[in-house]
N, CA, C and O atoms as a GROMACS GRO file, in nm:
protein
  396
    1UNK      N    1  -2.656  23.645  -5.880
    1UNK     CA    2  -2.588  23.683  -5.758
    1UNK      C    3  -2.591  23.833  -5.738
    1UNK      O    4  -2.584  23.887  -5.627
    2UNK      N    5  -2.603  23.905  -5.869
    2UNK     CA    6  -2.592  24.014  -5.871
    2UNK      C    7  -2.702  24.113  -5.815
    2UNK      O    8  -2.684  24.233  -5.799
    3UNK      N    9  -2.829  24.042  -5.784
    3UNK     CA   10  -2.961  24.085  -5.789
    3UNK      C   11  -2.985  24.071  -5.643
    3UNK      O   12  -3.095  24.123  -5.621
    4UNK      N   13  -2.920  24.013  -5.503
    4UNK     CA   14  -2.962  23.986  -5.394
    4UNK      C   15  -2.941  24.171  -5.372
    4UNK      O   16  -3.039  24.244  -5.354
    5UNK      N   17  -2.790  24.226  -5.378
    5UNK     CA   18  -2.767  24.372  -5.238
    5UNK      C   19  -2.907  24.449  -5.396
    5UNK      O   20  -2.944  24.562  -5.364
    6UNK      N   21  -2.946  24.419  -5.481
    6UNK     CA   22  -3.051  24.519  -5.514
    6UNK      C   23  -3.164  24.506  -5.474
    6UNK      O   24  -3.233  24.607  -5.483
    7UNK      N   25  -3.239  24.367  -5.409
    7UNK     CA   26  -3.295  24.351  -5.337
    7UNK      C   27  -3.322  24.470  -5.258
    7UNK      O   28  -3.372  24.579  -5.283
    8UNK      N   29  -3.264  24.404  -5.135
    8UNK     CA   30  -3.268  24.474  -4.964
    8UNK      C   31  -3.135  24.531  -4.941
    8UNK      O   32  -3.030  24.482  -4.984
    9UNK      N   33  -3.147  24.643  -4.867
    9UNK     CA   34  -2.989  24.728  -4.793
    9UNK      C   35  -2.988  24.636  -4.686
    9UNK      O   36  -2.889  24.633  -4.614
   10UNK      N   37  -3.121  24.530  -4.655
   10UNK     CA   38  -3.017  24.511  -4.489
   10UNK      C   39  -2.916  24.406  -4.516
   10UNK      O   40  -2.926  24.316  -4.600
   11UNK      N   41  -2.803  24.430  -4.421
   11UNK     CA   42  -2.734  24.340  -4.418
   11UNK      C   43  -2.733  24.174  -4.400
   11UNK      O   44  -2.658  24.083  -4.437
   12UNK      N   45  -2.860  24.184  -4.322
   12UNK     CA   46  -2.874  24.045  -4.252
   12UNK      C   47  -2.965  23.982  -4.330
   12UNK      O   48  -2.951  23.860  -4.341
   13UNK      N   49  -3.094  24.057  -4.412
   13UNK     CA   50  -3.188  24.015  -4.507
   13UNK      C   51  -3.080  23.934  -4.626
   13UNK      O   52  -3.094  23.822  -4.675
   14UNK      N   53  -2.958  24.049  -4.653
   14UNK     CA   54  -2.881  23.988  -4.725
   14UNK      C   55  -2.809  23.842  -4.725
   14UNK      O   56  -2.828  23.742  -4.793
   15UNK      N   57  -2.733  23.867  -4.638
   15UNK     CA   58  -2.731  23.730  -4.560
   15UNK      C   59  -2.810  23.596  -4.574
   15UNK      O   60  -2.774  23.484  -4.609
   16UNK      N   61  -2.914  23.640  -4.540
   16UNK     CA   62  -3.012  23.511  -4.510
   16UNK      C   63  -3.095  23.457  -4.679
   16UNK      O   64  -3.140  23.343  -4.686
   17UNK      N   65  -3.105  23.564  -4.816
   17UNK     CA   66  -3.106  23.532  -4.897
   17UNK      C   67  -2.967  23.467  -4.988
   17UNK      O   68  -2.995  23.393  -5.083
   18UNK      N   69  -2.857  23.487  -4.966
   18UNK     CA   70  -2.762  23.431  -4.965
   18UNK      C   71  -2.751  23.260  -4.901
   18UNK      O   72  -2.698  23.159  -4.946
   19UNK      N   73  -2.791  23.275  -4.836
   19UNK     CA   74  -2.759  23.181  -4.727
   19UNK      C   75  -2.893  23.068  -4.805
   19UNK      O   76  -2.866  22.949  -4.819
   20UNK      N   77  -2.985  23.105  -4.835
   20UNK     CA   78  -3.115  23.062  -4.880
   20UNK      C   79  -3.086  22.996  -5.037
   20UNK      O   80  -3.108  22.878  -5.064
   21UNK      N   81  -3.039  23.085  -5.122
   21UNK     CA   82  -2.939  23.064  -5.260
   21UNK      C   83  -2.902  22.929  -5.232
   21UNK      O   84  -2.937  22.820  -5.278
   22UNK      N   85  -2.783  22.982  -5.101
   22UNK     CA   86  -2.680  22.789  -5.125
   22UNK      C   87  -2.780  22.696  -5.068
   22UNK      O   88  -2.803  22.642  -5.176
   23UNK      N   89  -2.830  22.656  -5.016
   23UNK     CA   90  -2.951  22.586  -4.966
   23UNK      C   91  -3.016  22.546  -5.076
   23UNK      O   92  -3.042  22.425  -5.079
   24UNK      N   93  -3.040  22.592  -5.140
   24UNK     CA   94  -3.157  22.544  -5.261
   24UNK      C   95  -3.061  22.489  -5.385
   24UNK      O   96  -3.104  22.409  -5.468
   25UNK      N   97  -2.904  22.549  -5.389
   25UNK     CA   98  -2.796  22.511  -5.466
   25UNK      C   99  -2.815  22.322  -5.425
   25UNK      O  100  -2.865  22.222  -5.477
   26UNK      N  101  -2.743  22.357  -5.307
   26UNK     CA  102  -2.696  22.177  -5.260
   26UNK      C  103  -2.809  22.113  -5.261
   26UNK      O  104  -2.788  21.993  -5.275
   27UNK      N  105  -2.958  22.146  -5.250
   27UNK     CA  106  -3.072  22.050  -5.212
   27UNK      C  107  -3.116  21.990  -5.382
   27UNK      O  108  -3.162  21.883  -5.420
   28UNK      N  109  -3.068  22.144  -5.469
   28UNK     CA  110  -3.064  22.078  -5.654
   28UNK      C  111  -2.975  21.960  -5.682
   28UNK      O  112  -3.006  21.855  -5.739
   29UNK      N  113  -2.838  22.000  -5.624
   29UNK     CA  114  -2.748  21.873  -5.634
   29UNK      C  115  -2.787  21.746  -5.573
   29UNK      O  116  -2.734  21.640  -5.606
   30UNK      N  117  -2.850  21.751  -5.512
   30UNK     CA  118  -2.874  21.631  -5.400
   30UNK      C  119  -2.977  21.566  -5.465
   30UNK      O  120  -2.986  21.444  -5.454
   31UNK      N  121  -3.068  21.638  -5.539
   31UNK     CA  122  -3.189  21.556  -5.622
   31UNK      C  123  -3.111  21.529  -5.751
   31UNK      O  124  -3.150  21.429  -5.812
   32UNK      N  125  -3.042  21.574  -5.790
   32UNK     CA  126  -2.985  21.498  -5.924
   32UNK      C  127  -2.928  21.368  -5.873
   32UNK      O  128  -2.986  21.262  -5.895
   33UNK      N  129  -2.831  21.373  -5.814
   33UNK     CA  130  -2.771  21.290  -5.755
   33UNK      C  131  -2.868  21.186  -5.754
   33UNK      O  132  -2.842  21.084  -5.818
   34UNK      N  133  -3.050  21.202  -5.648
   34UNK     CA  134  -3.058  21.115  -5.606
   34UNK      C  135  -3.218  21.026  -5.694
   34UNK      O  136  -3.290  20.927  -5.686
   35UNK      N  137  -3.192  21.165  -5.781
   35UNK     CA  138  -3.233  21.088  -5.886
   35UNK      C  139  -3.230  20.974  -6.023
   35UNK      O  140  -3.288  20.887  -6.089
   36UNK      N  141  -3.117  21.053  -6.000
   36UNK     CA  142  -2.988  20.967  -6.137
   36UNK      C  143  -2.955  20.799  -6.066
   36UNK      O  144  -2.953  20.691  -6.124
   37UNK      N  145  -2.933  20.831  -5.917
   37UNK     CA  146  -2.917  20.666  -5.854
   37UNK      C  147  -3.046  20.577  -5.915
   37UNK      O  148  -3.051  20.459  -5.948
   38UNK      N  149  -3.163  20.696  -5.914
   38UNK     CA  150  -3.303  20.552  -5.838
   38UNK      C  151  -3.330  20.533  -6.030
   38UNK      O  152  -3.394  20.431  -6.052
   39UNK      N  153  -3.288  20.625  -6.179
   39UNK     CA  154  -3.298  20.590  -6.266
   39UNK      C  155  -3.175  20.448  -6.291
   39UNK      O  156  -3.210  20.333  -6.319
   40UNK      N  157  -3.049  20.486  -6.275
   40UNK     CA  158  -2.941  20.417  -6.273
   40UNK      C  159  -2.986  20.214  -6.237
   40UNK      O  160  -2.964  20.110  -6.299
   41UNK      N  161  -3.058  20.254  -6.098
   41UNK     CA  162  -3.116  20.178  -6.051
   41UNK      C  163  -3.242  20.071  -6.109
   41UNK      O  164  -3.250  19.952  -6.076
   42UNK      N  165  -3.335  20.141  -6.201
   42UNK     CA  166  -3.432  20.057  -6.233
   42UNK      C  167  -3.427  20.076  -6.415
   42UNK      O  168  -3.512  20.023  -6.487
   43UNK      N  169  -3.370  20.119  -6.443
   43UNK     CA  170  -3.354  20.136  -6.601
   43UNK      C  171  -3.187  20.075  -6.664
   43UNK      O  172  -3.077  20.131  -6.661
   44UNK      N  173  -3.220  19.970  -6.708
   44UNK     CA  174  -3.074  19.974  -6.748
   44UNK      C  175  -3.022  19.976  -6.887
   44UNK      O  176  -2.916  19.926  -6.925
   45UNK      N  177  -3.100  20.031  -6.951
   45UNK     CA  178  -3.044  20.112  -7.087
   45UNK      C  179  -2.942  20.226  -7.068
   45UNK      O  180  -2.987  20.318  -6.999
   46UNK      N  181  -2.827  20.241  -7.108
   46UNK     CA  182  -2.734  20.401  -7.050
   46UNK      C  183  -2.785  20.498  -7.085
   46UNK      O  184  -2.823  20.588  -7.010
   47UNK      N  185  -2.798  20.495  -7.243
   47UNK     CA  186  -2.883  20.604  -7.330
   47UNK      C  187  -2.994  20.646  -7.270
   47UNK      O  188  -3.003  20.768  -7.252
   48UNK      N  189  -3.101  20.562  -7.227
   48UNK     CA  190  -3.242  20.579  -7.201
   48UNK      C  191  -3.250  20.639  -7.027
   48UNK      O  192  -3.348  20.701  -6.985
   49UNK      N  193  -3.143  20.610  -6.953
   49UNK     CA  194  -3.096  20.689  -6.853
   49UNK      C  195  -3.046  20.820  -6.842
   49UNK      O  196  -3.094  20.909  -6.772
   50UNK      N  197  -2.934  20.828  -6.923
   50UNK     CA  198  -2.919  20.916  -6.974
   50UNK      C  199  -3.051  21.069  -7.007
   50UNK      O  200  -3.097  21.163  -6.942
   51UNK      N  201  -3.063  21.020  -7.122
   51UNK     CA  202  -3.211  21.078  -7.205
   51UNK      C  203  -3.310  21.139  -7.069
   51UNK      O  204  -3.334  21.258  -7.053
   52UNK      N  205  -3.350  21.048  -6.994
   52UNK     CA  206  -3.495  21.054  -6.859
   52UNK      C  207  -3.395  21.184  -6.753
   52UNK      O  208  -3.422  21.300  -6.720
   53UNK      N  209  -3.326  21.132  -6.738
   53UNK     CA  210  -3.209  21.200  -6.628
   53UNK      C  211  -3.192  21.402  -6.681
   53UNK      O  212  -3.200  21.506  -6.615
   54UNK      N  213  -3.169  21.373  -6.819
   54UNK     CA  214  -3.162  21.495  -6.866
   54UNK      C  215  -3.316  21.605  -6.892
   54UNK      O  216  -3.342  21.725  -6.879
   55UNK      N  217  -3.408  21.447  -6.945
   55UNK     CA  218  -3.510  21.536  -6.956
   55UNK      C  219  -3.583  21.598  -6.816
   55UNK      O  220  -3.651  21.700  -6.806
   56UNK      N  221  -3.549  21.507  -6.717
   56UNK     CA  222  -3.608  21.560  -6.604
   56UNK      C  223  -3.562  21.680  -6.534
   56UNK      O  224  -3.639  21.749  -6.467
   57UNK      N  225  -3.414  21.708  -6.551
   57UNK     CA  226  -3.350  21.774  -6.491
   57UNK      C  227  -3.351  21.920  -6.616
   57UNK      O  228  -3.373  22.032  -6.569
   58UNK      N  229  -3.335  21.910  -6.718
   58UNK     CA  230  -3.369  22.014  -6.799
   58UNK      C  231  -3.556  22.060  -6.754
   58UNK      O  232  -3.577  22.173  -6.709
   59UNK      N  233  -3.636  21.991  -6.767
   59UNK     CA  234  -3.779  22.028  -6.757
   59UNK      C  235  -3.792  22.118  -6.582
   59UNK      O  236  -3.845  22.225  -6.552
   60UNK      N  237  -3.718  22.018  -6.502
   60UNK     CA  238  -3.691  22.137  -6.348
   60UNK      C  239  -3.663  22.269  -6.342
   60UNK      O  240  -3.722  22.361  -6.285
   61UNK      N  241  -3.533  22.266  -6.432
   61UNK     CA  242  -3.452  22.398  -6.445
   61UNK      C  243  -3.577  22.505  -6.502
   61UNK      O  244  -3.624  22.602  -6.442
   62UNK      N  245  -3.619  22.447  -6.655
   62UNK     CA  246  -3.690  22.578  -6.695
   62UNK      C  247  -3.798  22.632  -6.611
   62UNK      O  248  -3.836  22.747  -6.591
   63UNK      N  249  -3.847  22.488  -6.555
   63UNK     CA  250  -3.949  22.539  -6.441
   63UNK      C  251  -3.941  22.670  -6.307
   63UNK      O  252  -4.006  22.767  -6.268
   64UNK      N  253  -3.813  22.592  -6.273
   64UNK     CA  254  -3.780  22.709  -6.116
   64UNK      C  255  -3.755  22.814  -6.220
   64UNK      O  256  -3.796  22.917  -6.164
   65UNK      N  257  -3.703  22.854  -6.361
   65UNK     CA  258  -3.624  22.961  -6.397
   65UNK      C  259  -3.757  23.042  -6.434
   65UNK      O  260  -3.761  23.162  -6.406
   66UNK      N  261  -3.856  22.987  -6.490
   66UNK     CA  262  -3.972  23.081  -6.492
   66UNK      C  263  -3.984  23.125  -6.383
   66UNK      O  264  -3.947  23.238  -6.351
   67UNK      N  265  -4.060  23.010  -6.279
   67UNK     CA  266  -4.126  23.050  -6.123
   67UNK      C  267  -4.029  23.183  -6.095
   67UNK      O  268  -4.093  23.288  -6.084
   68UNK      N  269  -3.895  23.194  -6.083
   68UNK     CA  270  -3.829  23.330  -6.051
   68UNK      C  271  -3.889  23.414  -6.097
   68UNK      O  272  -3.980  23.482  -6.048
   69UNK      N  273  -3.805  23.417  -6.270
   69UNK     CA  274  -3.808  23.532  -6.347
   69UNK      C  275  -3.983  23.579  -6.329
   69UNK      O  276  -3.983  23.696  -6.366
   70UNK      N  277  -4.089  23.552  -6.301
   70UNK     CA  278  -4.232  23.577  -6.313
   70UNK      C  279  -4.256  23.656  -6.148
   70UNK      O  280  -4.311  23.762  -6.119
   71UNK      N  281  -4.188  23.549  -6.058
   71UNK     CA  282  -4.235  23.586  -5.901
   71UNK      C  283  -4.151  23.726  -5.853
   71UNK      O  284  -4.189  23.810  -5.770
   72UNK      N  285  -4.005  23.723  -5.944
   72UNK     CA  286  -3.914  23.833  -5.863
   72UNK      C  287  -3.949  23.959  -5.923
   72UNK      O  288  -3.949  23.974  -6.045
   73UNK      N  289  -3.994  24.093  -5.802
   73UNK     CA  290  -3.968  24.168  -5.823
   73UNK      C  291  -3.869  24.273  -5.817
   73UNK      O  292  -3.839  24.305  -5.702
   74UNK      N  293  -3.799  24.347  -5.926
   74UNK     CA  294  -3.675  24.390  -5.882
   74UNK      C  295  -3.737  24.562  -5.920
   74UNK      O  296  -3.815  24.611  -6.001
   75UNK      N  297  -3.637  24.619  -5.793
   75UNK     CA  298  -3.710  24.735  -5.815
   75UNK      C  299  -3.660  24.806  -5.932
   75UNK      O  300  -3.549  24.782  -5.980
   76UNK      N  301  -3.753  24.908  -5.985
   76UNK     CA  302  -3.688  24.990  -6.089
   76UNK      C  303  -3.575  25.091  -6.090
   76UNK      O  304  -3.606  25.208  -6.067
   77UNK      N  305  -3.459  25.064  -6.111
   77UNK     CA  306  -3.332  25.143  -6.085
   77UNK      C  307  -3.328  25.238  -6.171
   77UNK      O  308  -3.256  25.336  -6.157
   78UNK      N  309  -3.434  25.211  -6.310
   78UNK     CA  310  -3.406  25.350  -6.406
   78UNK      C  311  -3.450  25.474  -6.363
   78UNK      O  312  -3.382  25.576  -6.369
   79UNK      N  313  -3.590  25.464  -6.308
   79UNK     CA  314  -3.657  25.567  -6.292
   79UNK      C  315  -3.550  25.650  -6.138
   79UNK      O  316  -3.495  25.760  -6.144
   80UNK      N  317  -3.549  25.606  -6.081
   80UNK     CA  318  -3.410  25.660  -5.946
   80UNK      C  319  -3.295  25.732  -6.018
   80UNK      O  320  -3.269  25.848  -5.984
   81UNK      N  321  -3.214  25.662  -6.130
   81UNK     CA  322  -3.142  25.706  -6.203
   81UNK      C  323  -3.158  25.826  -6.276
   81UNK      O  324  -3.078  25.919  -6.285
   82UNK      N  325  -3.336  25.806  -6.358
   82UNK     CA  326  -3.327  25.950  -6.412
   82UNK      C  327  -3.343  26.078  -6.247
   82UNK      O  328  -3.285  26.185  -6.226
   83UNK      N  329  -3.414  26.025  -6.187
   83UNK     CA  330  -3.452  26.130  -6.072
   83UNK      C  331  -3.299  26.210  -6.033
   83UNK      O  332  -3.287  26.331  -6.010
   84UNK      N  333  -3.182  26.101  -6.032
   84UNK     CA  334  -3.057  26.160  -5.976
   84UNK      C  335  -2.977  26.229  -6.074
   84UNK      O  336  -2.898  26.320  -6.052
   85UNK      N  337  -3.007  26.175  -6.187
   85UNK     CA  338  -2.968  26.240  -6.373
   85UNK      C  339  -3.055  26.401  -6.320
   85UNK      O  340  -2.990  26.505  -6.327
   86UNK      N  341  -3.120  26.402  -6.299
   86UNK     CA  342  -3.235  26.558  -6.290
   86UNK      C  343  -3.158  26.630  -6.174
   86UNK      O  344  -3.117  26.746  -6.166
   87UNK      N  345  -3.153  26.571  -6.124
   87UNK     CA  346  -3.107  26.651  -5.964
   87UNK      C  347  -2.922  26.698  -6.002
   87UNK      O  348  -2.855  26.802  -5.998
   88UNK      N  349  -2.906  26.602  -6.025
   88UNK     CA  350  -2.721  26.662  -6.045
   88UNK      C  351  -2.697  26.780  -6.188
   88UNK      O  352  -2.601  26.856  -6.201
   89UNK      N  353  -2.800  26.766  -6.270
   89UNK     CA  354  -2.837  26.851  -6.370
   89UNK      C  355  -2.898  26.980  -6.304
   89UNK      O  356  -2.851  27.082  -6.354
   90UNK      N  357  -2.971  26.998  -6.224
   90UNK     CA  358  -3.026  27.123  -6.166
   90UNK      C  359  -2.890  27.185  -6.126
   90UNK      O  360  -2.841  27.284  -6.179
   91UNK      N  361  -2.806  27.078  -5.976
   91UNK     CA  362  -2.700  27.156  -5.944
   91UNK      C  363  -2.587  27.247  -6.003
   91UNK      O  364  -2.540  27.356  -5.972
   92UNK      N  365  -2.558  27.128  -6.128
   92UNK     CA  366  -2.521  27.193  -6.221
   92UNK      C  367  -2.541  27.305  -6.269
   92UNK      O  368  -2.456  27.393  -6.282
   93UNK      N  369  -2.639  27.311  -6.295
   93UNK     CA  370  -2.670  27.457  -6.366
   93UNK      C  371  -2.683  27.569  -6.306
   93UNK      O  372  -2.680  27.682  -6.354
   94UNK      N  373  -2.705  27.521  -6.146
   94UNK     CA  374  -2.726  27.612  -6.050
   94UNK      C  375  -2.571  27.685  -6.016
   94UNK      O  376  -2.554  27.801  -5.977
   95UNK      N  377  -2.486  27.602  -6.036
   95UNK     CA  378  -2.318  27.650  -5.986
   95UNK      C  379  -2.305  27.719  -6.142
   95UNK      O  380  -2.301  27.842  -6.141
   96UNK      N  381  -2.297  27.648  -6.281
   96UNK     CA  382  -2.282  27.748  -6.367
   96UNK      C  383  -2.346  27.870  -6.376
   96UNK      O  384  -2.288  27.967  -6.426
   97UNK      N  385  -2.468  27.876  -6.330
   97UNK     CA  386  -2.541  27.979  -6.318
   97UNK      C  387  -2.483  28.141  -6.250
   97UNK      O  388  -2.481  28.260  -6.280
   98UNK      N  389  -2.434  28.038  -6.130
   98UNK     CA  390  -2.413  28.198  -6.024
   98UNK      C  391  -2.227  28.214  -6.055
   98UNK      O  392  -2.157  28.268  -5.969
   99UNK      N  393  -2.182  28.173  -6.152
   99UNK     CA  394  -2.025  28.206  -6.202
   99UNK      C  395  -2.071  28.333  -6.305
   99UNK      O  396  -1.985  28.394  -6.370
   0.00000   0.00000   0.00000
């Protein structure tokens, strides 16, 4: 959640990746859900429902969690950081300087 306002400043980009987040939230719930029925449905071992239900839904997760972590680029905040570390260090020295 923390990674959308580092994204984009716009407000509305924000927004709409937000908005995109819960969308893909409820459409995950909705395939468990409507997967677990159609196993529930043609398997009637609990365990072995169970077991398929988890493995499918564990094997999804790691999937989308790669596809992210590989596709997202987040910009580099260190290198900005040192640039503003340098700059408030010049000022610095510039006000101790002329005392």
């Amino acid at each position: 959640m923390s990674l959308v306002p580092q994204i984009t400043v716009s407000v509305y980009r924000r927004d709409r990746l937000n908005s995109l987040r819960n969308t893909f939230t409820y459409i995950a719930n909705f395939s468990v859900l409507a997967i677990s029925t159609v196993l529930f449905a043609t398997i009637k071992d609990s365990k072995t429902d169970f077991s398929v239900l988890s493995f499918i839904v564990i094997g999804t997760g790691l999937f989308t969690c790669l596809f992210f972590i590989l596709s997202t680029n987040e910009p580099k905040i260190s290198a900005k950081c040192d640039e503003y570390t340098e700059k408030i260090r010049k000022m610095i020295m510039k006000v101790v300087g002329q005392n």
